[in-house]
C-alpha positions as CSV (number, residue, x, y, z in Angstrom):
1,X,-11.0,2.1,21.8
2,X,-11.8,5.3,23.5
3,X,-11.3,9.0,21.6
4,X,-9.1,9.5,24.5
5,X,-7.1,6.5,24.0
6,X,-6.6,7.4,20.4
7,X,-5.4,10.9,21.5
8,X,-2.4,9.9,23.1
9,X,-1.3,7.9,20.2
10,X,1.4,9.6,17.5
11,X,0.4,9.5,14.3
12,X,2.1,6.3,13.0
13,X,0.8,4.1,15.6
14,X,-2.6,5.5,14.8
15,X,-2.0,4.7,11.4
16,X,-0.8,1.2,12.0
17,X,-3.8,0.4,14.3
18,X,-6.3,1.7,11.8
19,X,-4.6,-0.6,9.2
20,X,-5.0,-3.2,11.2
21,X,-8.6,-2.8,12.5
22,X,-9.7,-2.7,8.8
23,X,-8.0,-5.9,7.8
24,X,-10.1,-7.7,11.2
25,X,-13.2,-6.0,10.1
26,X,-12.8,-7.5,6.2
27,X,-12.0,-10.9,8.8
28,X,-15.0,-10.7,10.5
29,X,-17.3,-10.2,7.7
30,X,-15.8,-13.1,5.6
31,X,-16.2,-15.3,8.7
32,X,-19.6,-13.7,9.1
33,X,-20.7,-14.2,5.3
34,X,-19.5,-18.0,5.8
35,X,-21.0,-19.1,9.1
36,X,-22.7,-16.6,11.9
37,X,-20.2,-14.9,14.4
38,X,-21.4,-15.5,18.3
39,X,-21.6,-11.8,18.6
40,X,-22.1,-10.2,15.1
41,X,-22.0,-6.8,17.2
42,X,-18.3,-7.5,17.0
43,X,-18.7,-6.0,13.7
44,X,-20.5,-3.0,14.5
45,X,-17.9,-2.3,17.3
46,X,-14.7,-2.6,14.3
47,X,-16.8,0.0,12.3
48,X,-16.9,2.4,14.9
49,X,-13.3,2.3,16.2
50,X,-12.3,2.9,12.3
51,X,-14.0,5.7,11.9
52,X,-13.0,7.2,15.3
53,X,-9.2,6.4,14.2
54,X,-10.2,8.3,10.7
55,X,-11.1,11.2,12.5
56,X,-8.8,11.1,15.1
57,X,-6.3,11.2,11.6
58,X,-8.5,13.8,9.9
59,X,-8.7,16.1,12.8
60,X,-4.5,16.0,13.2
61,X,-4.0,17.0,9.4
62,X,-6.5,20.1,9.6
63,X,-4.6,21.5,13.1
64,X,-1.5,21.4,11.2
């Protein structure tokens, strides 16, 4: 997901999304511990949009 996208979100879909994002990532690395993904960059990817929705969160509080 793009900054951009992430943007036009409110705040409680953000939040929702970024819940949701972590529980897949703690889904991919179970699946990943127990048998090799196809793309193990699927991981990588679910790392990054996290911490693009955290900042995307972070950055919202401090402009208040």
């Amino acid at each position: 997901m793009k900054s951009a996208e992430l943007k036009e979100l409110n705040t409680n879909e953000l939040v929702e999304r970024l819940e949701a994002q972590k529980e897949l990532l703690e889904r991919l690395k179970m699946n990943h511990a127990i048998s090799p993904l196809d793309n193990p960059m699927q991981i990588k990817a679910t790392r990054r949009d996290i911490a693009r929705m955290a900042t995307e969160l972070r950055q919202r509080e401090i402009n208040k």
